[in-house]
matplotlib code that plots the C-alpha trace (Angstrom):
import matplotlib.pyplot as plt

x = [0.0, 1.4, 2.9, 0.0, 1.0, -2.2, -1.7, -6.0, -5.5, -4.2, -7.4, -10.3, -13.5, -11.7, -14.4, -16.7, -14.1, -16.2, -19.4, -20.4, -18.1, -18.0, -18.7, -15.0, -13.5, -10.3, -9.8, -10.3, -7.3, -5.1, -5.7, -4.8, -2.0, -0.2, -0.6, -2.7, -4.5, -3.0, -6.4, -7.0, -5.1, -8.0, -7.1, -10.3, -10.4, -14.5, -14.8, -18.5, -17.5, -17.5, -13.6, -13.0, -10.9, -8.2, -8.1, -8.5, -5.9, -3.4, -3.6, -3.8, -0.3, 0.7, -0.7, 1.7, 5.0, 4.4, 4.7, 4.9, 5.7, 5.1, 2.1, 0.6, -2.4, -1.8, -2.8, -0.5, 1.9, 0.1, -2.4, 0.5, 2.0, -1.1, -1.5, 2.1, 1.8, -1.5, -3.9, -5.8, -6.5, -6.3, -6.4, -10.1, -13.0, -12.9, -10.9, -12.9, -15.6, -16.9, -15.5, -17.6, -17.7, -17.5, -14.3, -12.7, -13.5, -12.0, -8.5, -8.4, -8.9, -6.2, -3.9, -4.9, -3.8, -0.6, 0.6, -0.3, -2.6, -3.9, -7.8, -9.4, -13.3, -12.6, -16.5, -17.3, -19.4, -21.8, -25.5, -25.2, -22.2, -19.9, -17.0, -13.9, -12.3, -14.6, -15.0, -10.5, -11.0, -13.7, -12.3, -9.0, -10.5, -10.2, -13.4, -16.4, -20.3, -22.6, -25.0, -24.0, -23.5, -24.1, -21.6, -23.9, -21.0, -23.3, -22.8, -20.3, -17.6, -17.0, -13.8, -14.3, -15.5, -12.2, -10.0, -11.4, -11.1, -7.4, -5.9, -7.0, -5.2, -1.8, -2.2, -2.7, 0.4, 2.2, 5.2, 7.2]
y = [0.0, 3.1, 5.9, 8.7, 11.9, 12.2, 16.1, 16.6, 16.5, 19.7, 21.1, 21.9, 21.1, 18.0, 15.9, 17.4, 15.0, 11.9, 13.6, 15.8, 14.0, 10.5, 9.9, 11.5, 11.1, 9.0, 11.3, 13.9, 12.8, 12.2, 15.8, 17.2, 14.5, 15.5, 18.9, 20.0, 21.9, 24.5, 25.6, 29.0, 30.6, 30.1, 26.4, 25.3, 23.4, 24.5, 21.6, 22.6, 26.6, 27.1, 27.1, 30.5, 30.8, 32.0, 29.1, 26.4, 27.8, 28.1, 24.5, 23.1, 25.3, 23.2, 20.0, 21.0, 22.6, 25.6, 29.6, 32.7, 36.0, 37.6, 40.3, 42.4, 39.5, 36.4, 34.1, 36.2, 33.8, 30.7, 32.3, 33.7, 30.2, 28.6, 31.1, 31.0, 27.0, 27.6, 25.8, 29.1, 31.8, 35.0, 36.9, 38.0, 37.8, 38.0, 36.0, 35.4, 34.5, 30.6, 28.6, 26.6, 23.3, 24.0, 26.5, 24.0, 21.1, 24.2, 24.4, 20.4, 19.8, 22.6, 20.9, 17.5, 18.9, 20.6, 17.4, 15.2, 12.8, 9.2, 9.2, 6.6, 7.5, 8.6, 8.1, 10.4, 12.9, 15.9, 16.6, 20.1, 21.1, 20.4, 22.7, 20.4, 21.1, 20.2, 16.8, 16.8, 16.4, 14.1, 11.9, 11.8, 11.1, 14.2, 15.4, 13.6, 15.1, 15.9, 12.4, 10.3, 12.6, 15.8, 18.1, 20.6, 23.4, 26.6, 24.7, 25.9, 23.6, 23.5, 22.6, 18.9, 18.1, 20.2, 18.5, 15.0, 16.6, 18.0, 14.7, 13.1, 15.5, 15.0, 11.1, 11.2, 13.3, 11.7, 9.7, 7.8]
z = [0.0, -0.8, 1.9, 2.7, 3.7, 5.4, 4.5, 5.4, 9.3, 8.8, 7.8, 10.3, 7.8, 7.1, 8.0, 5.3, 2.9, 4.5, 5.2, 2.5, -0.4, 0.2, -3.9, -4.2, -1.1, -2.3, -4.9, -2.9, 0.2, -2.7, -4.1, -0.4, -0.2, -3.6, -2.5, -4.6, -2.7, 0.1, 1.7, 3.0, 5.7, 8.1, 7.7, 5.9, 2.5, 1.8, -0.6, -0.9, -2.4, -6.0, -7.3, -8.8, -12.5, -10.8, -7.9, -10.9, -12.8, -9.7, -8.8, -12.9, -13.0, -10.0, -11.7, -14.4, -12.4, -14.6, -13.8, -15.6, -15.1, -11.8, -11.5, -8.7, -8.3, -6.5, -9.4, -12.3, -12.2, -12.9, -15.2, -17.3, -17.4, -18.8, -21.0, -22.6, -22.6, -25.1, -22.4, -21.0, -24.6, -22.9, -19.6, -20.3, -18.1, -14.1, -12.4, -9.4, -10.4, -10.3, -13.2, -15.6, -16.7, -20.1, -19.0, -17.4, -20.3, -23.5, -20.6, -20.5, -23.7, -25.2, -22.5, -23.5, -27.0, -25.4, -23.7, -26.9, -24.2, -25.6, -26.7, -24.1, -25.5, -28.9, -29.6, -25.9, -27.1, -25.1, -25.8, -24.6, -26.6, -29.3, -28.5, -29.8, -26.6, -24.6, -26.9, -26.6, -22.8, -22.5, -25.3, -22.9, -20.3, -18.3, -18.2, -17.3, -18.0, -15.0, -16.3, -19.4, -22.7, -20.9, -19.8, -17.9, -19.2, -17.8, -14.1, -12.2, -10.3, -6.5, -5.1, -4.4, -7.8, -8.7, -6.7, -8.5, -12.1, -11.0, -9.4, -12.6, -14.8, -12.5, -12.6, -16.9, -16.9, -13.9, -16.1, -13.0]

ax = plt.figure().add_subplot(projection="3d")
ax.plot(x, y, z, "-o")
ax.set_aspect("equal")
plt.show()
């Protein structure tokens, strides 16, 4: 059995992993465990809050080990990085607002492209949309749909169906 860090005592809502997330709750220890997630300084993970853009692109940088250049925001760095990498467009829109789905499935899928991942569901296919990134990242496996063949893109993530979606993208690129 592998080594756990056990990195989740450290938080003081930690028993909303087993209470509130059970469905993900693996996932969601392994997250903490990798580090993927720092919490807030209060010492809470709030797995139940919507993840912001700027939160989800801060811990896909760390999913990757990539930064950019510095900036007077907290989340410059990252941001830059993904956008120099070709897996976020642009800077546009506000950065703390709740991410969507379907924002989340067009970043996966350019970084599916980026990273040059297998197709495990080349046939993986959404109801509700047919961007082709958000058809890259399902067809990779990254990116799953809220019930079969519907993404449910105009919902917004929160941080425990994050942390699921972001362990997953470190284990497809994890090479050791």
């Amino acid at each position: 059995a592998p080594v756990r860090a056990e990195m989740e005592y450290r938080f003081s809502d930690k028993n909303t992993i087993f209470s509130e997330f059970s469905w993900g709750q693996e996932d969601i220890v392994e997250a903490i465990d990798f580090e993927l997630y720092y919490g807030y300084p209060d010492g809470t993970l709030r797995l139940g809050n919507s993840i912001t853009r700027a939160e989800f692109a801060a811990v896909l940088a760390r999913c990757l080990d990539v930064s950019g250049t510095l900036g007077p925001r907290w989340y410059d760095a990252p941001v830059n990085g993904l956008i120099k990498l070709g897996i976020i467009p642009d800077r546009s829109g506000d950065w703390d607002a709740a991410i969507t789905r379907l924002e989340v499935a067009q970043w996966l899928g350019r970084l599916a492209e980026v990273y040059r991942l297998p197709e495990k569901a080349p046939g993986a296919s959404f109801s509700d949309t047919s961007d082709p990134y958000a058809l890259k990242a399902a067809r990779v496996g990254l990116v799953k749909g809220i019930s079969p063949g519907v993404l449910g893109g105009d919902q917004h993530l929160n941080r425990a169906q994050a942390a699921v979606l972001l362990l997953r993208v470190a284990l497809s690129l994890d090479t050791d």
